[in-house]
C-alpha positions as CSV (number, residue, x, y, z in Angstrom):
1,X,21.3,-3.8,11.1
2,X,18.5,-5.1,13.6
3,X,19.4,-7.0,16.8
4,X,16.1,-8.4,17.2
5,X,14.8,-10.8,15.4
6,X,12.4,-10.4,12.0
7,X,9.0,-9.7,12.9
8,X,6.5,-11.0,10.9
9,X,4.0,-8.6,8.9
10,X,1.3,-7.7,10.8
11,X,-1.8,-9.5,10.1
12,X,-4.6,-7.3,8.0
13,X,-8.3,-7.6,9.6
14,X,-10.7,-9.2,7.3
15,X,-13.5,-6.6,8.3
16,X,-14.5,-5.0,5.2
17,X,-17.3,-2.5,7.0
18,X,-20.5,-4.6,5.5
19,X,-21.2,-6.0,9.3
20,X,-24.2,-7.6,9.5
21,X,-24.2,-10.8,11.6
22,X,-26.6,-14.0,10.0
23,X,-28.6,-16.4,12.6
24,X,-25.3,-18.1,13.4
25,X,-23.5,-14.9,14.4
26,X,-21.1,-15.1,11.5
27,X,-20.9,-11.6,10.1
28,X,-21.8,-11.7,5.8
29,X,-19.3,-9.6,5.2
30,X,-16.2,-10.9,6.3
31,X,-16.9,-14.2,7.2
32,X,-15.6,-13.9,11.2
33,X,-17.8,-15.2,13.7
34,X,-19.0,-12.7,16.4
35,X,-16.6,-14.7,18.8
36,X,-13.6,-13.7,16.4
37,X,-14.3,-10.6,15.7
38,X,-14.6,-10.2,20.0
39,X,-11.3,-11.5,20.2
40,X,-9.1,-9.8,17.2
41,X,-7.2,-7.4,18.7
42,X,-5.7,-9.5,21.7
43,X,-4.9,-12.2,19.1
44,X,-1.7,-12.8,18.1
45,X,-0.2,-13.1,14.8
46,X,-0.1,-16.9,14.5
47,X,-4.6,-16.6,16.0
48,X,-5.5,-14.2,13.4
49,X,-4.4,-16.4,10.7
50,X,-6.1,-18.6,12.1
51,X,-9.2,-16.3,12.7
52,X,-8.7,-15.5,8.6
53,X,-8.2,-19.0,7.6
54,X,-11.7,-20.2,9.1
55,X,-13.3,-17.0,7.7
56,X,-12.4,-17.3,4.3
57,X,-12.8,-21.2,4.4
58,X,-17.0,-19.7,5.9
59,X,-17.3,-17.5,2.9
60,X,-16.4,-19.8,0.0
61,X,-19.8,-21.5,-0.1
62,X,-21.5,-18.3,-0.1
């Protein structure tokens, strides 16, 4: 039995090692602009699904 509060799951990174950053600084391989990927590991949970959200939503078109 846990005193604390559930955590929620930790949040996966989206990098899927095929880095390679287009004119806009968006990488093609996970979709996370160079800002994002800058910032990922002092997001929180709630910012990296954000950061996965808008990533995803920059692939789709592709």
């Amino acid at each position: 039995m846990s005193s604390s509060p559930a955590s929620e799951a930790p949040v996966p990174s989206p990098c899927c090692r095929r880095c390679c950053l287009d004119e806009g600084d968006v990488c093609l391989g996970c979709g996370r602009s160079l800002a994002e990927i800058l910032e990922w590991n002092q997001a929180d949970g709630a910012r990296r699904r954000q950061i996965v959200e808008a990533a995803l939503a920059r692939r789709k078109p592709l």
